[in-house]
C-alpha positions, 0 to 999 in steps of 0.5 A: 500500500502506498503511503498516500494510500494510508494517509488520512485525507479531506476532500471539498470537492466531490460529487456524491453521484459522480462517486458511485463504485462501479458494482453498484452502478451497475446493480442499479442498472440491471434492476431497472432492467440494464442498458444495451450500451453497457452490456457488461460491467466492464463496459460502464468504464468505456462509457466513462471516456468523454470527447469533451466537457459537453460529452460529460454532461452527458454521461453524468445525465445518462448515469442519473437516470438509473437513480430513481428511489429513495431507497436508491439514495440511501444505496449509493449514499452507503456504497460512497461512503464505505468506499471513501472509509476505505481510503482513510478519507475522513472528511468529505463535503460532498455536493449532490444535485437534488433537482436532476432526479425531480422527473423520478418524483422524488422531492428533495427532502427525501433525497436528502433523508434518504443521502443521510440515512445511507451515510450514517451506516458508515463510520469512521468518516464525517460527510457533510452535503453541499447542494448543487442548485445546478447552472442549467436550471432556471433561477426560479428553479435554483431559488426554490431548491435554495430555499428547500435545503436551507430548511434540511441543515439537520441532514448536514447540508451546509451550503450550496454549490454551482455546477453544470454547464459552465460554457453556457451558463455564465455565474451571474445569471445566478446573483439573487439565487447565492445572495439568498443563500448568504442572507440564510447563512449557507456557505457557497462554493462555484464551478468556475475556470473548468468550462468556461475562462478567467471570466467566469471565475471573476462572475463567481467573486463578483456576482456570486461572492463565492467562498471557495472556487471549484476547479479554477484551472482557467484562472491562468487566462488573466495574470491580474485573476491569479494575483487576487487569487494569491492576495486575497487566498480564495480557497481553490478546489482544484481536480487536476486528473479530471481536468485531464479525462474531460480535456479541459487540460491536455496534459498534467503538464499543462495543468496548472496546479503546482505553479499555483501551489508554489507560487503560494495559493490556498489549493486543496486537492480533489477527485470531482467524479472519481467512478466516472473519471477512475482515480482516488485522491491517493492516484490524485497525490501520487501524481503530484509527487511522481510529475510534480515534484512535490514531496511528503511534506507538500501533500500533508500541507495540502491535506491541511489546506482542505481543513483551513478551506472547509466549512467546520467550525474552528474547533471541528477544524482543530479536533480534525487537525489534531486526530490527523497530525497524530496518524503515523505516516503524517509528514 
């Protein structure tokens, strides 16, 4: 085992569905009666290979369909976890997008009932929810979501987030759905510099106030963009592996995550849609190390960037630090 392996980690940015282990899916899939484009398991990991970001979205709405019940969420919720507990990850917030599962006639509350019930089987490990109001939808959708979850933080939901279609949803259509959520108190966390430019990522601070970035491997379109980055510390959740799978990037080397670090900007390291994307936080380090040149010490200071970035209270953050910094193999 590797020692990135048994290192314990947090991670801020990953989607619950986009995390389902592959067996599961696929039990899914056979009891709604299977699918002609995957006629094996082994074939799920052929449909997980995207032309493009478009291409994604497009598997990620295929892959929902076969998520249609409560009792589904509480499945997957499970599966996830224990898979996470597994990694010795022991933190996660982890967004879910309650409104794409609205055409099965599930509402959101029991959703995220459901998401928690699963979750709670699992210990070792603390997940708390971030909810997508997703980009794509109208504002008017996205409000009402916002409202509906702001009334579900006894299930953990802790704040919300803004994924989708980037490329044709700039951040600012969504101003008066995020400044709601700050007048309720919700944390905000945006997809921004993944589909789209430098620009998205200055609607995101702008319009949005967003408390965190999500991806932001763009922001090196705009010199004076990386400058507030580093200046102000704006916490980036940055998923170079994949940047890569859905050709936001070419290649690691193009990516710009260790310059970021070096230069000193609040980075934390995550995995967005590991099942659909097949790595681990643990490839996710590996690969930092083997072609970044970062060492053991770089990582743990990585892990202990998610702890500073992530929406605990100051004492959940420092019992965290402490029950990390007591592990072992920690650097």
């Amino acid at each position: 085992m590797r020692w990135v392996d048994r290192l314990p980690k947090v991670e801020l940015h990953v989607h619950l569905e986009g995390s389902i282990p592959l067996d599961a899916l696929w039990q899914l899939i056979q009891q709604y009666g299977g699918d002609t484009s995957v006629p094996t398991m082994s074939t799920i990991e052929e449909r997980f290979t995207y032309r493009d970001f478009p291409h994604f979205i497009e598997t990620w709405v295929w892959k929902n369909q076969f998520i249609r019940t409560a009792a589904d969420f509480t499945f997957i919720a499970e599966a996830v976890a224990r898979d996470w507990a597994a990694q010795n990850i022991r933190y996660v917030e982890a967004h879910y997008s309650p409104t794409d599962f609205s055409r099965h006639g599930i509402s959101i509350g029991d959703i995220t009932a459901a998401l928690r019930t699963g979750l709670h089987r699992v210990s070792g490990i603390h997940v708390n929810l971030i909810a997508d109001v997703v980009r794509d939808s109208s504002v008017a959708q996205a409000m009402r979501t916002l409202e509906t979850v702001a009334e579900l933080r006894h299930y953990g939901v802790i704040g919300i987030g803004l994924g989708g279609s980037e490329q044709n949803h700039p951040p600012e259509k969504m101003t008066t759905v995020f400044a709601r959520a700050r007048q309720l108190g919700m944390h905000a966390t945006i997809h921004a510099g993944e589909a789209a430019g430098a620009q998205s990522v200055w609607g995101a601070i702008n319009a949005l106030k967003a408390e965190r970035i999500g991806h932001a491997a763009r922001a090196t379109e705009d010199r004076s963009l990386c400058e507030f980055l580093l200046k102000r510390q704006l916490p980036l959740e940055m998923c170079p592996l994949s940047n890569i799978r859905t050709g936001v990037v070419s290649t690691f080397a193009t990516h710009p995550i260790v310059p970021f670090i070096r230069q000193g900007m609040l980075v934390t390291v995550n995995t967005d849609d590991p099942k659909m994307f097949n790595n681990t936080l643990a490839d996710e380090y590996t690969l930092l190390m083997e072609e970044g040149g970062l060492n053991e010490h770089d990582i743990c200071m990585l892990i202990d960037n998610a702890i500073t970035a992530s929406w605990l209270s100051d004492e959940q953050k420092s019992a965290l630090r402490s029950s990390m910094h007591a592990h072992p193999d920690w650097r």
